[in-house]
C-alpha positions in Angstrom: -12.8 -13.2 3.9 -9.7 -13.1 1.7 -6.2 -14.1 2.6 -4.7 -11.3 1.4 -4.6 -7.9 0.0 -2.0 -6.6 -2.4 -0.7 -2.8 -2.2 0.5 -1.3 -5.5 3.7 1.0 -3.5 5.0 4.3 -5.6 7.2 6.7 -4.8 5.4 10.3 -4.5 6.2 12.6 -6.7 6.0 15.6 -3.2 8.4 13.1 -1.8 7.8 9.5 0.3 5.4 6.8 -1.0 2.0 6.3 -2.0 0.4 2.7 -1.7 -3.2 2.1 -3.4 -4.7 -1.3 -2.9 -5.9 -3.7 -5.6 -9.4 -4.1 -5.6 -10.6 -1.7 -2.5 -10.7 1.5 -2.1 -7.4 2.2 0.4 -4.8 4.5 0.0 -2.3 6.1 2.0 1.5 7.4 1.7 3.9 8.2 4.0 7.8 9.6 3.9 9.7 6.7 4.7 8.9 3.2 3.8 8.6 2.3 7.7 5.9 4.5 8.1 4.5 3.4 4.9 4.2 0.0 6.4 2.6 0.9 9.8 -0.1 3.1 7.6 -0.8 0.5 5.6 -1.7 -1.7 8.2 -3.8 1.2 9.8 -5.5 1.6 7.2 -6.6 -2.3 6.4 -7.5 -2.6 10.3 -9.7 0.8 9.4 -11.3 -0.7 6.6 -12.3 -4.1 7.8 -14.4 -5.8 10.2 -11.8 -8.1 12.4 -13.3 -11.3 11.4 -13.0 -9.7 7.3 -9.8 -8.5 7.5 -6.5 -10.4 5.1 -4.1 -12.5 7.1 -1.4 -11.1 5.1 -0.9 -7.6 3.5 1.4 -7.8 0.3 3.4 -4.5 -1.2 4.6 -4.8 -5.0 6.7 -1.9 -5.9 6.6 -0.1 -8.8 9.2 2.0 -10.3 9.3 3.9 -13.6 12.7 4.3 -15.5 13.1 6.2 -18.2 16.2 5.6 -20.7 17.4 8.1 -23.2 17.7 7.3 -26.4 
């Protein structure tokens, strides 16, 4: 059992959020970062057995900026 499982978060490119984790194969997206949480968690309960499943979930945002030059 691990302790926890990290969610790379992106903004959509349709609109909302996408979050992929690290290491498994879980994805999901939602429009609004609220919903993004409660899918994420969703999702982890889907993918593990209850005595597998992280203690913690952790979400590291990425964001592209691009800067003219």
């Amino acid at each position: 059992m691990k302790n926890e499982i990290i969610f790379m978060v992106e903004e959509s490119i349709e609109g909302g959020f996408e979050a992929k984790a690290l290491g498994y194969s879980i994805f999901t997206q939602a429009e609004t970062m609220e919903l993004l949480k409660q899918m994420v968690l969703d999702a982890v309960n889907c993918h593990f057995n209850p005595e597998d499943k992280p203690k913690t979930i952790r979400l590291h945002f990425v964001k592209d900026e691009v800067v003219a030059v």
